[in-house]
mmCIF file of the N, C-alpha and C atoms, coordinates in Angstrom:
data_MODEL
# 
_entry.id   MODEL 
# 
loop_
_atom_site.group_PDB 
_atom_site.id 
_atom_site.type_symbol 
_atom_site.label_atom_id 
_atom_site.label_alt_id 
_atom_site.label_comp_id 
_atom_site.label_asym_id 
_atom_site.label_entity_id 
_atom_site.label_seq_id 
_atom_site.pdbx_PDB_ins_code 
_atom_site.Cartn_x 
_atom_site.Cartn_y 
_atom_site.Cartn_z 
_atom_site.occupancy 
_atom_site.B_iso_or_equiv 
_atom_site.pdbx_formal_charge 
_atom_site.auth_seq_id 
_atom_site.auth_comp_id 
_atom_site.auth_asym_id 
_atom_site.auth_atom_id 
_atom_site.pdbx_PDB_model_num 
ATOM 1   N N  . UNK A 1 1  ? -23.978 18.138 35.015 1.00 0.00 ? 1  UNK A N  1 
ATOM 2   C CA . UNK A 1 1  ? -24.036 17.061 34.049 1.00 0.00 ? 1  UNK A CA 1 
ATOM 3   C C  . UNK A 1 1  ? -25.475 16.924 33.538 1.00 0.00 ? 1  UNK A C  1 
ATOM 4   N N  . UNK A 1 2  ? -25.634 16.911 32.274 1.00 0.00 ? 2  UNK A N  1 
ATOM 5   C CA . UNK A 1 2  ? -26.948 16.657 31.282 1.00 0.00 ? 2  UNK A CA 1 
ATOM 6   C C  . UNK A 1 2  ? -27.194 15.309 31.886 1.00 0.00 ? 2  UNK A C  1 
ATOM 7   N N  . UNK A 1 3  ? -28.535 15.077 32.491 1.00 0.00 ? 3  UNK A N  1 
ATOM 8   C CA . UNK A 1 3  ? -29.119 14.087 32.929 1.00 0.00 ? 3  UNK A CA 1 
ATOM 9   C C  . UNK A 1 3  ? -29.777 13.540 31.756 1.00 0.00 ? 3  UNK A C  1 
ATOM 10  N N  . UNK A 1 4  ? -29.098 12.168 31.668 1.00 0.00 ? 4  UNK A N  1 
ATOM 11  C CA . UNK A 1 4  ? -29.219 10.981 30.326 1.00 0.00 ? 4  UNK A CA 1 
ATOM 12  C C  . UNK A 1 4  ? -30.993 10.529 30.537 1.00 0.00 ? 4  UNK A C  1 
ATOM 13  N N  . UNK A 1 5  ? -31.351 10.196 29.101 1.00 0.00 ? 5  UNK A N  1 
ATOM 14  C CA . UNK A 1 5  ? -32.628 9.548  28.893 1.00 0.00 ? 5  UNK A CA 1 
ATOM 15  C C  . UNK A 1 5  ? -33.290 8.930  29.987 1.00 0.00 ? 5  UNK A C  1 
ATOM 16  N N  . UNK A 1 6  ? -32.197 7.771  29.564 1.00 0.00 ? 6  UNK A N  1 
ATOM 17  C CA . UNK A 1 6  ? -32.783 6.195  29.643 1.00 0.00 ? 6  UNK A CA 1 
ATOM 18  C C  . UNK A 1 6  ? -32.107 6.114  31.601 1.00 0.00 ? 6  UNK A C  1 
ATOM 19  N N  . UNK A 1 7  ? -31.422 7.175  32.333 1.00 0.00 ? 7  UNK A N  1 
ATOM 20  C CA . UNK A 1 7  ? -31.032 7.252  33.623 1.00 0.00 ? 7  UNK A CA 1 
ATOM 21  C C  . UNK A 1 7  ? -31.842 8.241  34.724 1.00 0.00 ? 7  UNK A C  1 
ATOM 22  N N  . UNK A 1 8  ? -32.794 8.999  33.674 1.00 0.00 ? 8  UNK A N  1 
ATOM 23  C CA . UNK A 1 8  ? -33.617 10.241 34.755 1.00 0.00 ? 8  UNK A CA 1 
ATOM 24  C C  . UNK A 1 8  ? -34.916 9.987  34.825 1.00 0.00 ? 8  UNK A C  1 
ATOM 25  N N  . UNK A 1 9  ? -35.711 11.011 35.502 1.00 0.00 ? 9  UNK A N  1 
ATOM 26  C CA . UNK A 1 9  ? -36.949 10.576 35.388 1.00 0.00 ? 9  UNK A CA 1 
ATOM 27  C C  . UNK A 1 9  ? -37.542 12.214 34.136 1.00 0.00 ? 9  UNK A C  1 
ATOM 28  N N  . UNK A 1 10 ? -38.498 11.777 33.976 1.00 0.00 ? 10 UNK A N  1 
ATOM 29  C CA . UNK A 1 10 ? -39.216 13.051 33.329 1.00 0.00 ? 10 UNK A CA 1 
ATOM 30  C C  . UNK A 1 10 ? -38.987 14.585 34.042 1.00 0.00 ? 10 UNK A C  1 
ATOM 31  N N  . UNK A 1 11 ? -38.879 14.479 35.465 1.00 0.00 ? 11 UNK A N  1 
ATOM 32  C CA . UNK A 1 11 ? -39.213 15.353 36.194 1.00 0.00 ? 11 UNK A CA 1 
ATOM 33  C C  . UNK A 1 11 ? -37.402 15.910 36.635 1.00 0.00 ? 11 UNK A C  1 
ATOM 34  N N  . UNK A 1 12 ? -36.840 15.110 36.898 1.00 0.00 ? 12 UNK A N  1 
ATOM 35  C CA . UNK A 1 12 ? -35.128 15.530 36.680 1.00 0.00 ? 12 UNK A CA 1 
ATOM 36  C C  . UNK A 1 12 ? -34.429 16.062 35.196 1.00 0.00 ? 12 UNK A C  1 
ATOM 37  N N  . UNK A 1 13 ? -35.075 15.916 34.352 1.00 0.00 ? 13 UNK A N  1 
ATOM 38  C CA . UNK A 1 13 ? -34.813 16.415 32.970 1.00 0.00 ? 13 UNK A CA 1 
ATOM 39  C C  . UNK A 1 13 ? -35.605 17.631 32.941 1.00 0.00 ? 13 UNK A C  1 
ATOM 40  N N  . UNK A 1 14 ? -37.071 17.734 33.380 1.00 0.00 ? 14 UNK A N  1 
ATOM 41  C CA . UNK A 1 14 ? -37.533 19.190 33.379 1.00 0.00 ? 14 UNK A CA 1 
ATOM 42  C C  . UNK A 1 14 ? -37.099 20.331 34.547 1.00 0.00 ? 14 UNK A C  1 
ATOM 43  N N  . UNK A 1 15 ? -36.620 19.692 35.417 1.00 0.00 ? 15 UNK A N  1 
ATOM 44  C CA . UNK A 1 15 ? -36.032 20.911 36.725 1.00 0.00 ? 15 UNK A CA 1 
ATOM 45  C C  . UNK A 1 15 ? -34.604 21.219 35.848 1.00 0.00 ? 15 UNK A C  1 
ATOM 46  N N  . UNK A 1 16 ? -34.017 20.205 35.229 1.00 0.00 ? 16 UNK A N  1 
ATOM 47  C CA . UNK A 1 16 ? -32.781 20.601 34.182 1.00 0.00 ? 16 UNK A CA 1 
ATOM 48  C C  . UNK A 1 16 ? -32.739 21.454 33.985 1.00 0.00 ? 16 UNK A C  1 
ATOM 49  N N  . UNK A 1 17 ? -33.777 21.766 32.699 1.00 0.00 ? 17 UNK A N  1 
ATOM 50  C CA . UNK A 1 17 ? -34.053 22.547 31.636 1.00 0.00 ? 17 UNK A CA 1 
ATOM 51  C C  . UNK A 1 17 ? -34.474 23.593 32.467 1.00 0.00 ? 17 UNK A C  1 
ATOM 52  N N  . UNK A 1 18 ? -35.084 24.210 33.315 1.00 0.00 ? 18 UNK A N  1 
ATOM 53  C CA . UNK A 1 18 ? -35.763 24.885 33.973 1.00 0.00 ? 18 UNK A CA 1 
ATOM 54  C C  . UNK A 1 18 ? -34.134 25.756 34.804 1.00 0.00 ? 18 UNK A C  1 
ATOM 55  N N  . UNK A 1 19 ? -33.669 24.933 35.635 1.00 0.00 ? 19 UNK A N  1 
ATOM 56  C CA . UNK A 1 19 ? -32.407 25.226 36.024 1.00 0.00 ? 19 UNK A CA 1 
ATOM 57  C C  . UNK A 1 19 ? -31.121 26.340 35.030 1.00 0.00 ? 19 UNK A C  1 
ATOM 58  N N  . UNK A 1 20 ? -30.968 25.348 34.375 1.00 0.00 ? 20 UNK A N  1 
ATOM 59  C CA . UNK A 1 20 ? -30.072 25.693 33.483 1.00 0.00 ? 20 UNK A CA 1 
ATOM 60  C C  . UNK A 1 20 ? -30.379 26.848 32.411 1.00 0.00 ? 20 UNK A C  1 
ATOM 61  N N  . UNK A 1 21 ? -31.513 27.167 32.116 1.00 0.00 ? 21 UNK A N  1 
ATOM 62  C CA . UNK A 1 21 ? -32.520 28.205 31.139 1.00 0.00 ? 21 UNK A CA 1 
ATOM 63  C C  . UNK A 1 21 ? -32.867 29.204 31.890 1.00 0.00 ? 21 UNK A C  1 
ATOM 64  N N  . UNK A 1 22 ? -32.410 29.408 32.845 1.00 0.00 ? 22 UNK A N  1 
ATOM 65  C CA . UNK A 1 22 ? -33.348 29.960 33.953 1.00 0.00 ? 22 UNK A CA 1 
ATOM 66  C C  . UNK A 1 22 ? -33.151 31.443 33.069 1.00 0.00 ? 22 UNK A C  1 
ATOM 67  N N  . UNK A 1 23 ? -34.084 32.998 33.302 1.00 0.00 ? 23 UNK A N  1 
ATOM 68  C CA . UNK A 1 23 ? -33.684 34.176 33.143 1.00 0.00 ? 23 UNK A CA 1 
ATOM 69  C C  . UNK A 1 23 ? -32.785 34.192 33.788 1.00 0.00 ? 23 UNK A C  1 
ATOM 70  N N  . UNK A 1 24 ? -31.940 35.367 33.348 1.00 0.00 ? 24 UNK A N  1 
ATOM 71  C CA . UNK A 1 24 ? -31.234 35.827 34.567 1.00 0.00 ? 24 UNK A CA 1 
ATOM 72  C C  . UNK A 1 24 ? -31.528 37.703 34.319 1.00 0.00 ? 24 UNK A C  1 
ATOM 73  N N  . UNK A 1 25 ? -32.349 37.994 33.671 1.00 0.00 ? 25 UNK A N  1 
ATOM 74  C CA . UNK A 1 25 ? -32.968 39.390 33.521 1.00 0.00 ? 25 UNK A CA 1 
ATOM 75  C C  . UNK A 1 25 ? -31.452 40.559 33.503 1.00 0.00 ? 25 UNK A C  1 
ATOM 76  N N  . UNK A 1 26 ? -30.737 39.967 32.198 1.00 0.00 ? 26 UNK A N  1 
ATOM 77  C CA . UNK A 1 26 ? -30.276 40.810 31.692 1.00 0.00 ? 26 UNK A CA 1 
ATOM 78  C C  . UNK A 1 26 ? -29.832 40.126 29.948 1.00 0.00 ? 26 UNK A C  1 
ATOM 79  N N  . UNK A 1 27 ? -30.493 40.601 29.356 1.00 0.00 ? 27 UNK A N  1 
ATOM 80  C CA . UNK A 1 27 ? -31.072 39.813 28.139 1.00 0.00 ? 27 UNK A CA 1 
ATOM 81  C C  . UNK A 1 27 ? -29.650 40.372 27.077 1.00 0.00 ? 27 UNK A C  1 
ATOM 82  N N  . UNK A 1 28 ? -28.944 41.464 27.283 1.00 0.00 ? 28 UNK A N  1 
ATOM 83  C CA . UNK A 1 28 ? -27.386 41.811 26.934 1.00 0.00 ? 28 UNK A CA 1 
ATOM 84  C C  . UNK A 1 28 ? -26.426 41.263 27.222 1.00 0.00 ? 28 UNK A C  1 
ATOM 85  N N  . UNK A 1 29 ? -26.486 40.450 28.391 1.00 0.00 ? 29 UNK A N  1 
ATOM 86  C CA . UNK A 1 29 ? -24.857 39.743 28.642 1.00 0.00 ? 29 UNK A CA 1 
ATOM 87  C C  . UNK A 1 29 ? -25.365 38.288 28.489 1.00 0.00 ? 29 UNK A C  1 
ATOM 88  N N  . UNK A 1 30 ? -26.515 37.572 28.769 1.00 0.00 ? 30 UNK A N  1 
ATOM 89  C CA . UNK A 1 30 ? -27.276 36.267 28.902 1.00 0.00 ? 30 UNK A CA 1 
ATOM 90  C C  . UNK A 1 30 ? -27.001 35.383 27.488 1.00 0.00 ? 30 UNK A C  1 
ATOM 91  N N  . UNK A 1 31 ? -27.650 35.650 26.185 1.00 0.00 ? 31 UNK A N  1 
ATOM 92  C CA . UNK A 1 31 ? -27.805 35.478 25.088 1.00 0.00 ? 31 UNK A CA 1 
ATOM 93  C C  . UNK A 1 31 ? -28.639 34.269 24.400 1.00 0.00 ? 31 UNK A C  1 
ATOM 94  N N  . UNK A 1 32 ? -29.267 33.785 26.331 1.00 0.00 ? 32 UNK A N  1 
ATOM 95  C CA . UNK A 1 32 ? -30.530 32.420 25.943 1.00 0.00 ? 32 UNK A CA 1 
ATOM 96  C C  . UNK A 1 32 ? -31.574 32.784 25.064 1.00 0.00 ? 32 UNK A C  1 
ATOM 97  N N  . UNK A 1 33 ? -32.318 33.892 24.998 1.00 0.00 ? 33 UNK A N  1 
ATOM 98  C CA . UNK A 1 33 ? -33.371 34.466 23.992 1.00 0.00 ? 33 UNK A CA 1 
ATOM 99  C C  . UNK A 1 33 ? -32.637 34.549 22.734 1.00 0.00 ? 33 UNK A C  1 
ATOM 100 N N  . UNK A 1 34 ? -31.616 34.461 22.409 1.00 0.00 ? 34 UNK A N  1 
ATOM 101 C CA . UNK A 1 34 ? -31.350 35.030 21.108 1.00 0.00 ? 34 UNK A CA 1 
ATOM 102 C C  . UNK A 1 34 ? -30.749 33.792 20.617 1.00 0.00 ? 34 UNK A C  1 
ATOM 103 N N  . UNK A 1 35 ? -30.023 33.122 21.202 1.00 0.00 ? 35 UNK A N  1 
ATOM 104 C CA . UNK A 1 35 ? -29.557 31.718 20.337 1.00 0.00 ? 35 UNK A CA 1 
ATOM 105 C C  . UNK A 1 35 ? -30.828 30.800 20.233 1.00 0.00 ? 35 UNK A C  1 
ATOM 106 N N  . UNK A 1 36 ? -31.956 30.624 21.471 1.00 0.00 ? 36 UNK A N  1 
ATOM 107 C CA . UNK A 1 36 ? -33.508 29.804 21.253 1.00 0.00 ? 36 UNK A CA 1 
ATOM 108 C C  . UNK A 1 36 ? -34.585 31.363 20.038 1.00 0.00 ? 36 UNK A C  1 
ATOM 109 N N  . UNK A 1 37 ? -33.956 32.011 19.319 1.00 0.00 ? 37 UNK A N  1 
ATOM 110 C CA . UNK A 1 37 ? -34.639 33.242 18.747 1.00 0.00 ? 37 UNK A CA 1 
ATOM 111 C C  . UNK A 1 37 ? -36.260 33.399 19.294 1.00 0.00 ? 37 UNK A C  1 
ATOM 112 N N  . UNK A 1 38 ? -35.893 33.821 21.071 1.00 0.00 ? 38 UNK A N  1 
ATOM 113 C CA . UNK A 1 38 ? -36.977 34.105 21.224 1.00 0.00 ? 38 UNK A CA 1 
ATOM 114 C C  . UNK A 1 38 ? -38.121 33.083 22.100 1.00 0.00 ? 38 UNK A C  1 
ATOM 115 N N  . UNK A 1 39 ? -38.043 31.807 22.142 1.00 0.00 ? 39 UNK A N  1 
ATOM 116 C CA . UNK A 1 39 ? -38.829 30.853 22.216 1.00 0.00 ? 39 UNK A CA 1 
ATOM 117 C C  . UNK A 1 39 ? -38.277 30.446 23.576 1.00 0.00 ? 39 UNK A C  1 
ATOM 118 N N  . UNK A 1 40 ? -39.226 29.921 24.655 1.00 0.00 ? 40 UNK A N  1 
ATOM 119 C CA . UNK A 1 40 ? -39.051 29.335 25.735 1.00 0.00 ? 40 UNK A CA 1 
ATOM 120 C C  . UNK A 1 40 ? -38.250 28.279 25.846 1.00 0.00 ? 40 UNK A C  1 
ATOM 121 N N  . UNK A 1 41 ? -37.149 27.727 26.205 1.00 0.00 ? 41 UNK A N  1 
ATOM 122 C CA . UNK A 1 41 ? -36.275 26.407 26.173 1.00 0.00 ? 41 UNK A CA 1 
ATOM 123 C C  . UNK A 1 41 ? -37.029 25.646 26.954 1.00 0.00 ? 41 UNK A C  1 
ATOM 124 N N  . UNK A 1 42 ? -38.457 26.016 27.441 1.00 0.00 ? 42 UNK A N  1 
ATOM 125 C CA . UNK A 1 42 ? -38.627 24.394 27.942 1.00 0.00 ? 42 UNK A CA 1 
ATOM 126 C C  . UNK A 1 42 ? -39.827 24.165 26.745 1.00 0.00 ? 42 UNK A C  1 
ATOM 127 N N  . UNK A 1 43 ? -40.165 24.780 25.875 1.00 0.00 ? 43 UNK A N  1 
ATOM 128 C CA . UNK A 1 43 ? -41.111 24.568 24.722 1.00 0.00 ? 43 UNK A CA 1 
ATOM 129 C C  . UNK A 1 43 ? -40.079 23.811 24.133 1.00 0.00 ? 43 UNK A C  1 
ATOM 130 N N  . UNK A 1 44 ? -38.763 24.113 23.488 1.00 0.00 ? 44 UNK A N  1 
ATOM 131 C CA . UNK A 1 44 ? -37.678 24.056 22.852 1.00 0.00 ? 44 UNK A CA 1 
ATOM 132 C C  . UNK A 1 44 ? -37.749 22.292 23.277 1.00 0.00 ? 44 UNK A C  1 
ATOM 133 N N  . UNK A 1 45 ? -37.481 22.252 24.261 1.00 0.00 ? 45 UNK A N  1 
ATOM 134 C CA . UNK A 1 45 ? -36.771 20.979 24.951 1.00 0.00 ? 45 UNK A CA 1 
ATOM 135 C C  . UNK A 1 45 ? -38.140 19.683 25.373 1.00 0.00 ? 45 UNK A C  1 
ATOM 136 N N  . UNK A 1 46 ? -39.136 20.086 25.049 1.00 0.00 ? 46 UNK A N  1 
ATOM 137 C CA . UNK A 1 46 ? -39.974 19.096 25.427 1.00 0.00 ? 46 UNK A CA 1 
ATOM 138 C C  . UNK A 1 46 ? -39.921 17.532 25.067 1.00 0.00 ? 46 UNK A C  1 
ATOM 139 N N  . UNK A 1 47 ? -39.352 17.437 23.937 1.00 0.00 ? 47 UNK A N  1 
ATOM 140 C CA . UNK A 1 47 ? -39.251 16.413 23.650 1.00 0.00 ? 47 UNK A CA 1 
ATOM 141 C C  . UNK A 1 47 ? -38.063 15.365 24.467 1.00 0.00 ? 47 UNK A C  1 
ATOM 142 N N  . UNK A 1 48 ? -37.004 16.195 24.859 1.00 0.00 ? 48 UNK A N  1 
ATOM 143 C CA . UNK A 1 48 ? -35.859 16.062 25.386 1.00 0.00 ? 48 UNK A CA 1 
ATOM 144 C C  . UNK A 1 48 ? -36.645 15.725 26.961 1.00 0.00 ? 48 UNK A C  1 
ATOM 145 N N  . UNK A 1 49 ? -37.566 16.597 27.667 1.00 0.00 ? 49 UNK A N  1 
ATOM 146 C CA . UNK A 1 49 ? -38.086 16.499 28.910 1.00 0.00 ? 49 UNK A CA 1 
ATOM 147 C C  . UNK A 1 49 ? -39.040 15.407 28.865 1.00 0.00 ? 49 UNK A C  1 
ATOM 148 N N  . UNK A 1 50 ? -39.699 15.023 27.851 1.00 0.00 ? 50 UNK A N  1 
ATOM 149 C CA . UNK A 1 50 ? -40.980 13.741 27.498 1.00 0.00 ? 50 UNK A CA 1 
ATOM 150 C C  . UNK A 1 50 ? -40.093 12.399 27.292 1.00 0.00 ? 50 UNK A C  1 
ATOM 151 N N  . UNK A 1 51 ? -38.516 12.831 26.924 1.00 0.00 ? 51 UNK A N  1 
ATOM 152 C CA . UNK A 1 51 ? -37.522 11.489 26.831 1.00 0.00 ? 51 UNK A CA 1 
ATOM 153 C C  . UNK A 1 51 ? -37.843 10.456 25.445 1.00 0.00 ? 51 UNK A C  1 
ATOM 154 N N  . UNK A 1 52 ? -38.155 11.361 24.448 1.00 0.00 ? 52 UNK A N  1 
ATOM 155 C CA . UNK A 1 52 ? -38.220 11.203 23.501 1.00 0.00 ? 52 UNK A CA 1 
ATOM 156 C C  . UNK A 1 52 ? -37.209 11.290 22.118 1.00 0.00 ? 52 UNK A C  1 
ATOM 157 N N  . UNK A 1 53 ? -36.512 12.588 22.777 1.00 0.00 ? 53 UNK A N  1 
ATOM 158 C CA . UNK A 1 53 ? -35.244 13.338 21.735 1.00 0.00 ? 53 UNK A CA 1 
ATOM 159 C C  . UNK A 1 53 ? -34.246 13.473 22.713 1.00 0.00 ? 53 UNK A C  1 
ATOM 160 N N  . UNK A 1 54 ? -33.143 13.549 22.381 1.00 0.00 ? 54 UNK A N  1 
ATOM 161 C CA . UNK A 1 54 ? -31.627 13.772 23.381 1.00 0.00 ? 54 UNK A CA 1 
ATOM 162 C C  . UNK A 1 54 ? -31.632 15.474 23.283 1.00 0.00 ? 54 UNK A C  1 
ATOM 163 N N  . UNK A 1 55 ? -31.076 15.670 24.374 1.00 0.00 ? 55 UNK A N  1 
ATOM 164 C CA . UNK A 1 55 ? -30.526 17.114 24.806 1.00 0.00 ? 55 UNK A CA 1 
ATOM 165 C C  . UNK A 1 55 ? -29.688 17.755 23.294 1.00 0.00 ? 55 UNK A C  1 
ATOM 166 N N  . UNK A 1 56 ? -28.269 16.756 23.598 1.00 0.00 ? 56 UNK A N  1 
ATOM 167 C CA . UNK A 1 56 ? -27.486 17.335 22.573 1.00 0.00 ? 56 UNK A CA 1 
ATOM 168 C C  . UNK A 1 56 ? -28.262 17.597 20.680 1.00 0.00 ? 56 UNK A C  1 
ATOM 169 N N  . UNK A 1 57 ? -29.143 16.579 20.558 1.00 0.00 ? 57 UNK A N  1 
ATOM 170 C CA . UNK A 1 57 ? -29.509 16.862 19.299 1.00 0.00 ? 57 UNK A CA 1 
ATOM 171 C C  . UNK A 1 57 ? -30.325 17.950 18.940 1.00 0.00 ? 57 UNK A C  1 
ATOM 172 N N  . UNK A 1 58 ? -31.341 18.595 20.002 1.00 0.00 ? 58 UNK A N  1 
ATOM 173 C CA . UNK A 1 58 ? -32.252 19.795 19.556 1.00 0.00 ? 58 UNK A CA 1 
ATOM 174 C C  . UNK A 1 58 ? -31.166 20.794 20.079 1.00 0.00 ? 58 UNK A C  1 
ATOM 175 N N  . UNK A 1 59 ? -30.256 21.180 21.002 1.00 0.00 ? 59 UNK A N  1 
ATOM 176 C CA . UNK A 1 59 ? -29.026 21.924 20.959 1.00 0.00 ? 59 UNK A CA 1 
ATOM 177 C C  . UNK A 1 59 ? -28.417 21.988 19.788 1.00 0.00 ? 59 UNK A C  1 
ATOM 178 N N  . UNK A 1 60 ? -27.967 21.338 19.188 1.00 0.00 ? 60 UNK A N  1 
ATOM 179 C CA . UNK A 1 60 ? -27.219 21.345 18.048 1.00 0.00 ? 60 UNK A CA 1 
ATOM 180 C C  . UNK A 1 60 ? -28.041 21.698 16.826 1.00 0.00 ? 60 UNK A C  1 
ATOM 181 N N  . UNK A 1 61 ? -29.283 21.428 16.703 1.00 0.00 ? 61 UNK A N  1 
ATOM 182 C CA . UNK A 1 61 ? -30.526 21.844 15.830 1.00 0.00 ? 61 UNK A CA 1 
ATOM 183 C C  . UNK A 1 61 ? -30.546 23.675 15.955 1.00 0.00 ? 61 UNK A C  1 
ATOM 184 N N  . UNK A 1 62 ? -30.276 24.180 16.762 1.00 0.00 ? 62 UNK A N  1 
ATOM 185 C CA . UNK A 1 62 ? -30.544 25.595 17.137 1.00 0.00 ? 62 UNK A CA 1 
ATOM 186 C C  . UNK A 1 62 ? -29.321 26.607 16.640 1.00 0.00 ? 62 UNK A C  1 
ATOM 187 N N  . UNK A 1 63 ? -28.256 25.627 16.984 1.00 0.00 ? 63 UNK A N  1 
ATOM 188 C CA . UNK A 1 63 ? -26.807 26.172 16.933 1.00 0.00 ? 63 UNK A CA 1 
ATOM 189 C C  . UNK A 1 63 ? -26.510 26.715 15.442 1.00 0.00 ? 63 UNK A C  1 
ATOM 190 N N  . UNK A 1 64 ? -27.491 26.097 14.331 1.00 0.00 ? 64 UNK A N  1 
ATOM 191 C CA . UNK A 1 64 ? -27.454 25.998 13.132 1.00 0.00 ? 64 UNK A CA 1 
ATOM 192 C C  . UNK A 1 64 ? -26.956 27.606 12.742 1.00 0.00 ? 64 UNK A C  1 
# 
């Protein structure tokens, strides 16, 4: 479960992102580098980890 804003701390939203983004060093079956084109998801998500922006909205920003 996506750990909510206004219910986590800074630091449960960044082990999240960290968790869930993790490599898994096979960049052919994975497809996290290529839907973030390239860019680190916890660069991606900072705002989301600073509890500033929601998860679902910079997700859905990418999905474009």
């Amino acid at each position: 479960m996506i750990p909510q804003i206004e219910t986590s701390t800074k630091e449960e939203r960044k082990n999240y992102i960290a968790k869930r983004f993790a490599c898994k060093g096979n960049c052919e079956i994975c497809g996290i580098c290529k839907m973030y084109r390239g860019k680190d998801p916890m660069v991606i998500y900072q705002e989301y980890i600073d509890g500033t922006r929601c998860f679902q909205e910079i997700t859905e920003e990418y999905r474009r």
